[in-house]
N, C-alpha and C positions, 0 to 999 in steps of 0.2 A: 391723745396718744403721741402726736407730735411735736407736743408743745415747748416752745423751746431752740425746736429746729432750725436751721439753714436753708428754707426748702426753693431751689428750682425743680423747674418740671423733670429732669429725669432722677433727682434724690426722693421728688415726694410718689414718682410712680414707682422708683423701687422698694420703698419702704410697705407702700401700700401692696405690692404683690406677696413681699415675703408675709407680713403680716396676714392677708389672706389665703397663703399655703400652708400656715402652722394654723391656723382657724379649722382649716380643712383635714389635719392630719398627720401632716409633713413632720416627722423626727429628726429626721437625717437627710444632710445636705452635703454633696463635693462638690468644692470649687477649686477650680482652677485661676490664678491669678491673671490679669490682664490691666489696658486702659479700660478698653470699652466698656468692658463687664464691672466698671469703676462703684457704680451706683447700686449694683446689685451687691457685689464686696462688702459697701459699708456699712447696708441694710441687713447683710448676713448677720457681718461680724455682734453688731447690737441686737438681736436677737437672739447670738448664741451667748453672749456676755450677759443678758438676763435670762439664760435657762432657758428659754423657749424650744432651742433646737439645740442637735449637736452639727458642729462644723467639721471638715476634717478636708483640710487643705495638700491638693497634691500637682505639682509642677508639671507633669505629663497628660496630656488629656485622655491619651488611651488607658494609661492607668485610671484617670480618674473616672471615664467611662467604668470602668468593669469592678471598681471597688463600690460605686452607685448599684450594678447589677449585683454582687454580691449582698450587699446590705437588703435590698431589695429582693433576693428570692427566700431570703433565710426569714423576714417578716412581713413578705405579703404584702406590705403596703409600701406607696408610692414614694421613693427618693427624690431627690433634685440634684441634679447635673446641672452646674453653671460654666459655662466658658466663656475666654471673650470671642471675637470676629475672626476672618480668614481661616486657614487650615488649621486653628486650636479646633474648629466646629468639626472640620473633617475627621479628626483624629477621633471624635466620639462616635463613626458610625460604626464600627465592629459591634461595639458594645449593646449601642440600641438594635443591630439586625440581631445579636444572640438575644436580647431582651424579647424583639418581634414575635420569632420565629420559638421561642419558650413562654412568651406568656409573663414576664415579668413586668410589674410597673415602675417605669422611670415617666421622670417627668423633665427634658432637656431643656434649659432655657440657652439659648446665646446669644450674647450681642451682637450687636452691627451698627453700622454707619447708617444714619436717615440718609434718605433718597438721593439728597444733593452731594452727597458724598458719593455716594455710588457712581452716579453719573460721571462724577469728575473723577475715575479711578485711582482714589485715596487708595494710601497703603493700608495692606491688612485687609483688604477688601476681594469680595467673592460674591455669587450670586448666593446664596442661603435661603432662597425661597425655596420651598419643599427639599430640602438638603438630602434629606433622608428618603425621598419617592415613596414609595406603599408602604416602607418599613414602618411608619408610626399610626398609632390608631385612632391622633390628632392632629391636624396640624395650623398653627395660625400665624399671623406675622402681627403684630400689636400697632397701633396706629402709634404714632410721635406723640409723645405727652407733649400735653399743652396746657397752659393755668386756664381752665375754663370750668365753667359747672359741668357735670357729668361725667368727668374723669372715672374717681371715684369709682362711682357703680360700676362703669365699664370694664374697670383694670379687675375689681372685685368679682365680678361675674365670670370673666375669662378666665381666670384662676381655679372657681368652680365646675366650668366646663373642663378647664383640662384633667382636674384632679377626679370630677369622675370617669372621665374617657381612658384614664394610665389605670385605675383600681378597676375597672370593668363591672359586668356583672358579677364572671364564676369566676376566673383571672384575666390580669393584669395585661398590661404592655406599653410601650413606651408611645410617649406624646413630645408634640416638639412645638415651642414656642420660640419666635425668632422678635426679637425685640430691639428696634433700634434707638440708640439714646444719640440726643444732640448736648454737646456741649455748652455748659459746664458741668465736668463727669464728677465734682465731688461736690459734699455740701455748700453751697455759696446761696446768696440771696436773703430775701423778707424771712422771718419767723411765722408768717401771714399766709395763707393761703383763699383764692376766692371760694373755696367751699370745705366744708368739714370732709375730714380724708378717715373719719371712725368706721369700724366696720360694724356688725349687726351687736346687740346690746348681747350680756355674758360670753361673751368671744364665739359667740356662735357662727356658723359659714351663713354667705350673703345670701347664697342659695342651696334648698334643702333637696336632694334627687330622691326620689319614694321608690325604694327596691321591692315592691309589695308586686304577686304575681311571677317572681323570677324565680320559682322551683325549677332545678335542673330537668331537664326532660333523660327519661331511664328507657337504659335498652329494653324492648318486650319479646326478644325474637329466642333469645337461650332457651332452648330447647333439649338439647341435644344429653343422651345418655354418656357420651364417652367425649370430654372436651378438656383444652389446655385453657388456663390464664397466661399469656405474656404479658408481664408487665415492662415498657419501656421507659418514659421520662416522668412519671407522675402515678400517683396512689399507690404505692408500693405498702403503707400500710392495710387500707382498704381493702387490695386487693388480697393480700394472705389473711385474711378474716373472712372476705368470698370463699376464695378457696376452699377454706376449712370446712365455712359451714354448708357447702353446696357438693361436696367432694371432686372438683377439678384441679390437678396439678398446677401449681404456680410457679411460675419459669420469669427469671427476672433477666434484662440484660446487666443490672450487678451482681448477677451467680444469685448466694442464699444474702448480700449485703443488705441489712435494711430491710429485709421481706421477714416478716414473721408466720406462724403458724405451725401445722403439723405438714400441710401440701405444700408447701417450698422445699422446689428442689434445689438444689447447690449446685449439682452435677449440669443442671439444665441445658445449657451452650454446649456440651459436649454427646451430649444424649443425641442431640436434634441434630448434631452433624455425624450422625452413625445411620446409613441411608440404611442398614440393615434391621436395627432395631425401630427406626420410625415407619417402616413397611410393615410390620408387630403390632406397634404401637402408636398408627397414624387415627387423628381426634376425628373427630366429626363435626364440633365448632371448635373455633380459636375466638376467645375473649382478648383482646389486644387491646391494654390500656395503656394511652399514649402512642407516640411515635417513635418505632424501633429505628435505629439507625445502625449499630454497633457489627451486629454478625449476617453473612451471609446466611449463615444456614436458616437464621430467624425469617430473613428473606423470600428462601422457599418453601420453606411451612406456609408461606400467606398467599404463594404465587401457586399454590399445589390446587388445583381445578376440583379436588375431591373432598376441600377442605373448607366449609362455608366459615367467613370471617366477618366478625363482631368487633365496631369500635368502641372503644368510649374514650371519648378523646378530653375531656376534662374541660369545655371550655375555649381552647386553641383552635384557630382552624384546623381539619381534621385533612388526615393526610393519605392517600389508599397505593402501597405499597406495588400492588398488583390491577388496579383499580379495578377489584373484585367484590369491593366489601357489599353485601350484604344487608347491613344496618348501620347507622351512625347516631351516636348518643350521648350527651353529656357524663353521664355517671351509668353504672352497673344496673341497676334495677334488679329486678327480679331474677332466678332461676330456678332451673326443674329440682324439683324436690326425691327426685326418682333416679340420680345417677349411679352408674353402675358402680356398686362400693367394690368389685376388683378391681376395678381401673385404677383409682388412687392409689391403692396395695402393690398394684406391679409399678408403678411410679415409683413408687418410695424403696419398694426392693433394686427397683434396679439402682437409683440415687446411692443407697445405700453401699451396694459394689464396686460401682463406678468411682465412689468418693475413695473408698479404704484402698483403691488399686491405683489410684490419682497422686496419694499423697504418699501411700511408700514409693511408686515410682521416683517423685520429686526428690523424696528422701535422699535417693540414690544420686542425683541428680551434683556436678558438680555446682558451689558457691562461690557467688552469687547468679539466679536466673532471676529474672523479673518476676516471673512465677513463684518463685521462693519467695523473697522481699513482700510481694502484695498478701502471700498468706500470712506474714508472719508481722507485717501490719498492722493486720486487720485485726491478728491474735492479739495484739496489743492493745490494743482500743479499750480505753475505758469505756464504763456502760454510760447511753449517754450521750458521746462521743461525735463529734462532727468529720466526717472522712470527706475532703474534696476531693474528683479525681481530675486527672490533666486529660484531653482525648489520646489519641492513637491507643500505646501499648502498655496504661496503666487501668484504662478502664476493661480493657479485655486481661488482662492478670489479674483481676480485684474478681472477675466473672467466671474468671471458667481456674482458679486457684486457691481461692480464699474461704475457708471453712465459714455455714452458717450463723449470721450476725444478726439478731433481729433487733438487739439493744443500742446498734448505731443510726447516724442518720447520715444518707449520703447525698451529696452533692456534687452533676454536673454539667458541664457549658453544652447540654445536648442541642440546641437549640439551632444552630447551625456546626456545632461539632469543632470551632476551630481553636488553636493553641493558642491565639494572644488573649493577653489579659487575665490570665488564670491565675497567677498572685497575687493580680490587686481581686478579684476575686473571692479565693479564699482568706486575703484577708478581712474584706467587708463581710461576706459570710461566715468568720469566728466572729468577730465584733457583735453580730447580732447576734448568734449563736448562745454566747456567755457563758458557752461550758468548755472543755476542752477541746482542741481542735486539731485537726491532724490533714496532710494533704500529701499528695503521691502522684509526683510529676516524673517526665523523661526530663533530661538533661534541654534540650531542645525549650521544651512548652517553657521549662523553667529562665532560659535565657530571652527567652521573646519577648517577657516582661520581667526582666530583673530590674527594670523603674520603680517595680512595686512595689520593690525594700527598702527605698528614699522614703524614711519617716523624718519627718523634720521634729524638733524637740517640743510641740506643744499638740502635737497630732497622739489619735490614742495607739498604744501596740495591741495587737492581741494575741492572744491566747493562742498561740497557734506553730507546730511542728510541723516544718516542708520535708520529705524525703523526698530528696532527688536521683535518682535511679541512671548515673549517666556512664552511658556506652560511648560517650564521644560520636552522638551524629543521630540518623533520624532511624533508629532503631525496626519502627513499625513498615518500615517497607522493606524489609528482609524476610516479614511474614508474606505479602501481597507478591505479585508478579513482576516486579520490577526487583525482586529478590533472588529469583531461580538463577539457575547456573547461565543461561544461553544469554543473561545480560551481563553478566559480572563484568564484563570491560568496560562500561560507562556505571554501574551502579553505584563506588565511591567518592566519585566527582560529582553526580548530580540529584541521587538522590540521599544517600547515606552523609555525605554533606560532613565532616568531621572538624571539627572546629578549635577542640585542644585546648578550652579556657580552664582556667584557674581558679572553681570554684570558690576555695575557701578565701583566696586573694580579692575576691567580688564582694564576699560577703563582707568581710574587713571591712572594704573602701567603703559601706555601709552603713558600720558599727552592727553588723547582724552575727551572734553567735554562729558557727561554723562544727560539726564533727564529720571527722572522715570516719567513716566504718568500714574496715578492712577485714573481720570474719564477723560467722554467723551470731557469737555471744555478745560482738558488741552490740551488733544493731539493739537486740533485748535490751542493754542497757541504756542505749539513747534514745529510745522509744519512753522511757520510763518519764511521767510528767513533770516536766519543768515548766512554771510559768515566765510567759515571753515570748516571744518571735525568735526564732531558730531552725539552722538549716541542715538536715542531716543527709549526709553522701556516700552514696552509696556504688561505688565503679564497678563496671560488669561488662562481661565480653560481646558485644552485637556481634560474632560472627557464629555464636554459636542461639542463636534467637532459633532458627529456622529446624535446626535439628531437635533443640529441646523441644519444642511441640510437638513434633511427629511423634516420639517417642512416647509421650504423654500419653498421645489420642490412641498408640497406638497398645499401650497398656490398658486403659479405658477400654477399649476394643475386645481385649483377649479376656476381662475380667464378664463382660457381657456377650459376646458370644462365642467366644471358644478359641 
């Protein structure tokens, strides 16, 4: 295998890890450039130059954090993040706590200085032992290669362990290996090595893990004649197939995005914040798959004392909103065969009203509201289609505005909920995606990684249209409390934050296509699919956030009770 070579001990222990994480699985790899991380670079780069892997090289580590997580939740299986030493390591923990906290596998390697470097407080140098604390669901520090017998298996084994501890049993999450290499960081030395560096015969892994025994365990407790599905970060397919064929309402925190069936309601988030009609219409079990984060109202439906609540939490640690829950269970399991076939009926009637009072309201509504834009989105989506959402005030306009979609698939950073990194994101999630791709950010999320558009000329583009939604400043606390009237003298200074950048001027310095959309027919037009990376803009008023939903809710209201 490496016959030929230049090998000292830290070229022949990098060559042999990378070799053993593409034995194990590994497609896709971001690196970030460095010294330290020297050895792994050049092991990369010859792996990716014989097909083995793809590479996809990015100058920011938080970028390159979250284009690893992207790649990785769109196929499931475990990425590699490579950095070098010092604060490039730090830069990658957003990425691995959203990986943590969602269930995604990354597998973090980064370099560092051996011991004796440490000690003598070489630059570029930081503690890196458990960097990341409980966020990872591995962690190891690699001894110092050394030309000795035993390497080998050792570095091989380790690789094994990490690469099944990031792919888990039911899902994923990130694992962190910290690797110190001693100098000489590139190839140098004998062609010789004291033991053969081969790994298991037909490129087989050194070690084999037996998934045998690992049936999810299923809820047995559904019971109940008159119950809701909420579906929050996970099974959103799944669950509108439950639905369907058990008759409970399926209520998604992305509206009808992504949910299929006949019991998906669209209307959902605005049903459950009508304390009039959920006193009507309050369940007896709530099936809650995943973990809701998004809406208050979803909050009190799970904290409501008269409302027994059912996880399935998919695999993630499970999370109890109210710490009421009931049951807690990998998957759905069983339910009652016996629920009451009006209940789903008056679901779907009132859905029904609530949506046709929803959208001529909007109708009426002046252009552009964030509410507009996310429906009309969403209308645009090819079938198929990859929709990423940004947090704050794209994911709640894709939910409680956007007509139902069961032919897209949606993705987002629910995992800890925060805005960085959600470009290099969406773009690792088109790349694996391969179909068209679409994403719907605030102005904000979109600038917190505008790194993520630095594609350098041997990197892949993908497939993928940003509409950026920008009100000039942080729009989504004009809805919250820090929005009302009795704060407006500190509220544009510190949290509304107005910033005044130059969109299309950023994207340029980029080389990234640019539209501004100024009425509602263009947006149609530039939604229309173009292949490439491009960013379409879309400017809209944030002082009028807070009035357009009242109104909304308060149409929805008159159309369901009077």
């Amino acid at each position: 295998m490496f016959r030929g070579d230049r090998l000292n001990p830290s070229t022949a222990q990098a060559e042999v890890i990378v070799d053993e994480l593409v034995r194990n699985g590994v497609r896709q790899v971001v690196l970030s450039p460095g010294s330290r991380n020297a050895p792994l670079s050049y092991a990369l780069y010859r792996a990716a130059h014989a097909g083995r892997l793809r590479l996809h090289v990015r100058i920011d580590e938080r970028s390159a954090g979250f284009l690893a997580l992207g790649l990785a939740s769109r196929t499931q299986s475990p990425v590699v993040v490579v950095c070098t030493s010092g604060t490039a390591a730090t830069n990658l923990h957003p990425a691995v706590s959203e990986a943590y906290h969602s269930g995604v596998p990354l597998i973090v390697l980064t370099a560092d200085r051996p011991p004796e470097l440490r000690a003598a407080g070489a630059n570029q140098t930081i503690d890196q032992h458990r960097l990341f604390g409980a966020e990872v669901r591995m962690f190891d520090e690699l001894a110092v290669a050394e030309s000795r017998p035993g390497q080998n298996a050792y570095w091989r084994s380790q690789m094994c362990r990490a690469w099944h501890a990031a792919a888990g049993g039911k899902r994923g999450g990130p694992v962190h290996l910290n690797i110190p290499f001693r100098e000489p960081l590139v190839p140098d030395g004998d062609d010789q090595w004291c033991e053969s560096l081969a790994g298991r015969p037909d490129d087989a892994r050194w070690t084999e893990v037996s998934q045998r025994g690992q049936a999810p365990s299923e809820l047995s407790r559904v019971r109940a004649r008159r119950g809701l599905v909420l579906v929050a970060d996970w099974g959103a397919e799944k669950a509108g197939e439950w639905g369907d064929r058990y008759g409970w309402p399926v209520l998604a925190e992305s509206g009808g995005v992504g949910v299929g069936g006949s019991a998906a309601i669209s209307t959902g988030m605005w049903l459950l914040n009508l304390p009039e009609f959920m006193q009507e219409h309050r369940p007896e079990q709530v099936l809650c798959v995943g973990r809701p984060t998004v809406f208050r109202q979803v909050q009190r439906l799970l904290a409501d004392t008269d409302v027994e609540v059912l996880l399935a939490h998919g695999g993630v640690d499970w999370a109890a909103p109210a710490h009421n829950l009931r049951e807690v269970a990998e998957t759905f399991g069983a339910a009652p065969g016996d629920a009451d076939p009006e209940w789903l009926t008056a679901w779907q009637h009132a859905d029904q009203k609530a949506s046709e009072a929803l959208h001529a309201a909007l109708d009426l509504e002046r252009w552009p509201s964030g509410a507009a834009v996310a429906r009309e989105v969403v209308d645009a989506l090819p079938e198929q289609a990859l929709l990423v959402l940004g947090s704050s005030n794209p994911s709640r306009d894709v939910a409680l505005a956007a007509r139902q979609r069961s032919d897209v698939v949606v993705h987002q950073n629910r995992g800890v909920a925060g805005i960085d990194g959600t470009v290099s994101t969406a773009i690792g999630a088109a790349v694996a995606h391969g179909q068209p791709a679409y994403a719907l950010l605030g102005d904000l999320t979109f600038l917190h990684d505008s790194n993520g558009l630095m594609l350098g000329p041997y990197e892949q583009r993908p497939d993928l249209t940003i509409v950026v939604l920008n009100d000039d400043g942080g729009g989504i606390f004009a809805l919250l409390e820090q929005g009302s009237p009795e704060h407006r003298e500190a509220f544009e200074r510190v949290f509304a934050t107005p910033h005044g950048t130059d969109i299309g001027k950023l994207c340029a310095a980029h080389g990234v296509d640019h539209v501004l959309v100024r009425e509602r027919s263009e947006l149609t037009a530039a939604l229309q699919r173009r292949p490439g990376l491009r960013v379409v803009e879309v400017r809209a008023d944030r002082t009028a956030l807070r009035s357009v939903h009242q109104r909304l809710l308060a149409a929805v209201r008159t159309a369901l009770l009077g």
